[in-house]
C-alpha positions in Angstrom: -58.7 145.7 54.2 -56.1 146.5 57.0 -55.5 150.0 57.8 -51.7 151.1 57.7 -50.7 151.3 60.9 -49.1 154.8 62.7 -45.0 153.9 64.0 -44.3 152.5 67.1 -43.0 155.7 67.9 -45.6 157.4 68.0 -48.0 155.1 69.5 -45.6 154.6 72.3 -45.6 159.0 72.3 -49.1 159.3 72.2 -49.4 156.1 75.1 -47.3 158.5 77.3 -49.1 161.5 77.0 -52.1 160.3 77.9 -50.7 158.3 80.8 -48.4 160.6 82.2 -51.6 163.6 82.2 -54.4 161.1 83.5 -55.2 160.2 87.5 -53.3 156.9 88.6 -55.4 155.2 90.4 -54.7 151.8 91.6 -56.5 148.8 90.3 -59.5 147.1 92.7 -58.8 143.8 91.3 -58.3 141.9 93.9 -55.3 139.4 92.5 -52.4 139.5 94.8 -50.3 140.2 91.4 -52.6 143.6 91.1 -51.7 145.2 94.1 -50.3 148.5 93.0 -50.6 148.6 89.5 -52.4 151.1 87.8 -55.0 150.2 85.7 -56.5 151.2 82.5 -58.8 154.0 82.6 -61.9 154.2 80.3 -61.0 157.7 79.5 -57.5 156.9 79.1 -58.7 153.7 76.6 -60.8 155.8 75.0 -58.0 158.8 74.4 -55.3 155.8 73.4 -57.2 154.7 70.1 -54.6 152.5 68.6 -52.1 153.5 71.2 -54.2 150.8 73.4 -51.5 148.7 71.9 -48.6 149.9 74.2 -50.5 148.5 77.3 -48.4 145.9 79.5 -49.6 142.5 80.0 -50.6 143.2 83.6 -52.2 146.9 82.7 -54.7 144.9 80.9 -54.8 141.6 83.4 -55.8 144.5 86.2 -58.1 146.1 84.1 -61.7 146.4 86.3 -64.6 144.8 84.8 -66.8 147.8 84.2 -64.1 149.4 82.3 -63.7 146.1 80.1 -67.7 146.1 79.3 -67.3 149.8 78.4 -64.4 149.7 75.9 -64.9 146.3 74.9 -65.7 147.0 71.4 -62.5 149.7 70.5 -60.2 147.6 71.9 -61.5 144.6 69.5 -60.7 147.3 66.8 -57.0 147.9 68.1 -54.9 146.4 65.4 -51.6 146.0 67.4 -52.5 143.7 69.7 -49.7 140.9 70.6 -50.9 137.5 70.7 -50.4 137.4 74.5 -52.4 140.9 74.7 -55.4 139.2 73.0 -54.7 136.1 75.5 -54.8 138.7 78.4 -58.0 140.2 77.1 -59.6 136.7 76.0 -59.2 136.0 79.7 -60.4 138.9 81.1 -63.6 138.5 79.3 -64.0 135.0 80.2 -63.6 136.6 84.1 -66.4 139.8 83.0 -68.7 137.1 80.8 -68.0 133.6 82.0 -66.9 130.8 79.9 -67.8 131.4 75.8 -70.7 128.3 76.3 -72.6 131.7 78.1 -71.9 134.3 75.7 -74.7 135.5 73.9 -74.2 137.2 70.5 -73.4 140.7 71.3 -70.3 139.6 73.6 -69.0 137.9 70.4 -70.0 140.5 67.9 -68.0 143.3 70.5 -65.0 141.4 70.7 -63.6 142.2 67.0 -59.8 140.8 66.9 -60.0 139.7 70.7 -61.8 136.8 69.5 -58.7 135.5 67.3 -57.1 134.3 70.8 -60.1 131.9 71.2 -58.7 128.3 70.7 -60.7 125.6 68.8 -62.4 124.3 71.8 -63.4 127.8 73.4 -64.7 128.2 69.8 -66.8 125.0 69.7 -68.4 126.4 72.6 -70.1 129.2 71.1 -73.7 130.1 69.8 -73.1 130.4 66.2 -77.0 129.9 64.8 -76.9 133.3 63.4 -75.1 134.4 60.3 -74.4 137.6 61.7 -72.4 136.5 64.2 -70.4 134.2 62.3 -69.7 137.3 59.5 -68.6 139.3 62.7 -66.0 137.1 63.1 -65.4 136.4 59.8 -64.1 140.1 59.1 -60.5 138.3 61.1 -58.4 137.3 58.8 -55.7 135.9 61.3 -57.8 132.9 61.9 -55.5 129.3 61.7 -57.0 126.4 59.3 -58.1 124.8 63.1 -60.1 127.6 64.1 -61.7 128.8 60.9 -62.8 125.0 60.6 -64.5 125.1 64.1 -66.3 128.0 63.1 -67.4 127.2 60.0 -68.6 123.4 61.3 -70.1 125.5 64.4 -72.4 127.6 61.9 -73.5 124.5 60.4 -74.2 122.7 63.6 -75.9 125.4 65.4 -78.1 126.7 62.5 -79.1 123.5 60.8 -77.8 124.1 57.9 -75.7 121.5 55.2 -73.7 123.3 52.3 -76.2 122.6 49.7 -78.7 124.9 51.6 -76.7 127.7 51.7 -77.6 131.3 50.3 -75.4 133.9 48.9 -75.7 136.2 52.1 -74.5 132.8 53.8 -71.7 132.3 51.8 -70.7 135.8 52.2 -71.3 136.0 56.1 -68.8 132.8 56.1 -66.5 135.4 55.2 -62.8 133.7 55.4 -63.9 130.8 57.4 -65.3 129.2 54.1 -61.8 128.5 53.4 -61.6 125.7 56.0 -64.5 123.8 53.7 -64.0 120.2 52.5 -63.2 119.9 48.9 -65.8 117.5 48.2 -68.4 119.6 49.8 -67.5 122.7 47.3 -69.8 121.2 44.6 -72.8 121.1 46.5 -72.5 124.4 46.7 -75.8 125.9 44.3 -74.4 127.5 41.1 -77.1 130.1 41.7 -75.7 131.4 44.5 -72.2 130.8 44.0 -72.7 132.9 40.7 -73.7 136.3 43.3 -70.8 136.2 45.7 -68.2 134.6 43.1 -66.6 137.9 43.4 -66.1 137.9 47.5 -65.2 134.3 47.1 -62.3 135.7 44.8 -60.7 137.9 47.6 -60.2 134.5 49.9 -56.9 133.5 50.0 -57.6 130.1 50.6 -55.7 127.1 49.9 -54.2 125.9 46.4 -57.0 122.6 46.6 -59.9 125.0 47.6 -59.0 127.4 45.2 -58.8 125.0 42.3 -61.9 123.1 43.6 -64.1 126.9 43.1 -62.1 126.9 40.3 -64.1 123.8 39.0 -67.2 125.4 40.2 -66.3 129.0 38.4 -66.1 126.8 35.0 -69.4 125.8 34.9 -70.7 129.4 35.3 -67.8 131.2 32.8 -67.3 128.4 30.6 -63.8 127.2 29.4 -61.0 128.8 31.0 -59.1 129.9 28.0 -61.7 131.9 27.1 -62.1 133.9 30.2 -61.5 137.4 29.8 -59.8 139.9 31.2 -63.6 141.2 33.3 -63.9 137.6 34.6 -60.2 137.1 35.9 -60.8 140.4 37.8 -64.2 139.4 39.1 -62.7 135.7 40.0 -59.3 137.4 41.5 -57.8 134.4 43.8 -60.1 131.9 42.1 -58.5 132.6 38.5 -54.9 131.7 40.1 -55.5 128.4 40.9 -55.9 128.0 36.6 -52.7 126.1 35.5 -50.9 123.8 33.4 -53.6 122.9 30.3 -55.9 126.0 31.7 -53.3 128.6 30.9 -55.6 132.2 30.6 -55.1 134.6 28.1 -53.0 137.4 29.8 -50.9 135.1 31.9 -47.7 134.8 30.0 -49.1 134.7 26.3 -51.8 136.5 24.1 -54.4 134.3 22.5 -53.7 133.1 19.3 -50.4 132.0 20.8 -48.7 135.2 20.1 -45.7 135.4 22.5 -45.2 139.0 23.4 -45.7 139.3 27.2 -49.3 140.3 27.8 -50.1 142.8 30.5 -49.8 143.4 33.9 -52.7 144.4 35.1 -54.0 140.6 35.4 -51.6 140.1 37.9 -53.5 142.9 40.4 -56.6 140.8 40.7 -55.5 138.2 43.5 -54.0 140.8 45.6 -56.6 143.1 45.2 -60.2 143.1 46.2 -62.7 143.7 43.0 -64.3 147.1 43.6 -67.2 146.9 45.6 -66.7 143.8 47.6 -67.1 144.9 50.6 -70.0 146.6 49.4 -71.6 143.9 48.4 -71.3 141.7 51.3 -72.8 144.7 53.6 -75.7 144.8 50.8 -75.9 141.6 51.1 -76.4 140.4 54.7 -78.5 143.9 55.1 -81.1 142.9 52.5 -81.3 138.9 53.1 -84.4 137.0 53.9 -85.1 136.6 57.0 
């Protein structure tokens, strides 16, 4: 879950402190367009935290490559980050790590949100054998329908692995990327292992076909829809909105029995709202998997 950011205010008071009381020392890059400028310090990164967000395009374009290596991973956890910042950073890695074909999996692991500015061919590039990796990634949740696809079809090209074969720990790994499945593939998905990570399947916010389609698959372990109750919609969360029409639940506008007094609200909560212990479970998960 995305932390609540601190104002722009602030950040930009907190980016001027820290600038204004560290040395300024000119970049070394040797781009004509970096002649002069003052580049990012490791300290200063470091200091800055979430303030890393306040740095102009050519700060970061000037940054020197040691520094980059070094702060790499906290400023894949900056949460601010303009597209074009990410583009800048995305580019400075390819000039640290050489193009993504190269990068082994700690690069792409150390990236965090920098990695959302990689395009669908730069993606297609990468090693993604290991589940790890791909679940690194999968934490994103900016990903476009293009670029989930090309990581979820990488995972399965570079590991070997079709849909039926998946475990739970893969599933879970797959993270939001399993959104960008084919419909027809969702029922070859084993009911066995569907039935252990339904619950992180039900925090997606997926599409209203792929929904409906797990919705399909969440009927043969729960049974008939109407009868779901109010501890399965919560542990299907997303999954149980995609029920309409004939499948109306009990709790979404009526009582069973037909009665017509509204039924409560706290239904409503379950698509919006992670179960508890979801994130729990996918850490448990990918920690205690076969290897």
């Amino acid at each position: 879950m995305a932390r609540t950011l601190p104002p722009k205010e602030f950040l930009w008071a907190v980016f001027q402190s820290v600038r204004n009381s560290s040395d300024k020392i000119p970049s070394s890059d040797p781009m004509p367009s970096c002649h002069g400028v003052v580049a990012p310090s490791s300290d200063d990164i470091f200091k800055l935290a979430e303030a890393n967000a306040c740095w102009a395009l050519e700060d970061l374009r000037c940054m020197e490559e040691d520094t980059f290596i070094r702060t790499v991973e906290l400023l894949g956890a900056v949460q601010g980050f303009s597209r074009p910042q990410l583009m800048t950073l995305k580019e400075k890695a390819i000039q640290v790590w050489d193009m993504p074909s190269y990068w082994r999996e700690h690069h792409i692991v150390s990236l965090g949100c920098i990695a959302l500015a990689l395009n669908e061919s730069e993606l297609e590039q990468l090693d993604l054998s290991s589940i790890d990796t791909v679940a690194s990634l999968s934490w994103q949740t900016e990903w476009t329908p293009g670029q989930a696809e090309s990581i979820l079809q990488g995972y399965l090209d570079d590991s070997g692995y079709s849909i039926q074969d998946l475990k739970s720990f893969h599933l879970v790994g797959l993270g939001a990327t399993l959104c960008a499945i084919n419909i027809t593939e969702i029922p070859l998905i084993k009911i066995s292992e569907f039935r252990v990570v339904v619950a992180r399947i039900g925090t997606l916010l997926c599409s209203t076909h792929v929904l409906a389609e797990f919705k399909r698959k969440a009927e043969v372990v729960f049974g008939d829809p109407t009868e779901w109750t109010s501890s399965v919609l919560q542990e299907l969360g997303t999954i149980a909105g995609a029920v309409r029409g004939a499948d109306r639940l009990p709790g979404s506008g009526e009582r069973r029995g037909g009665d017509p007094r509204p039924a409560p609200a706290a239904q409503s909560t379950a698509a919006a709202e992670p179960p508890a212990g979801a994130r729990w479970r996918q850490d448990s998960l990918l920690a205690g998997r076969a290897r």
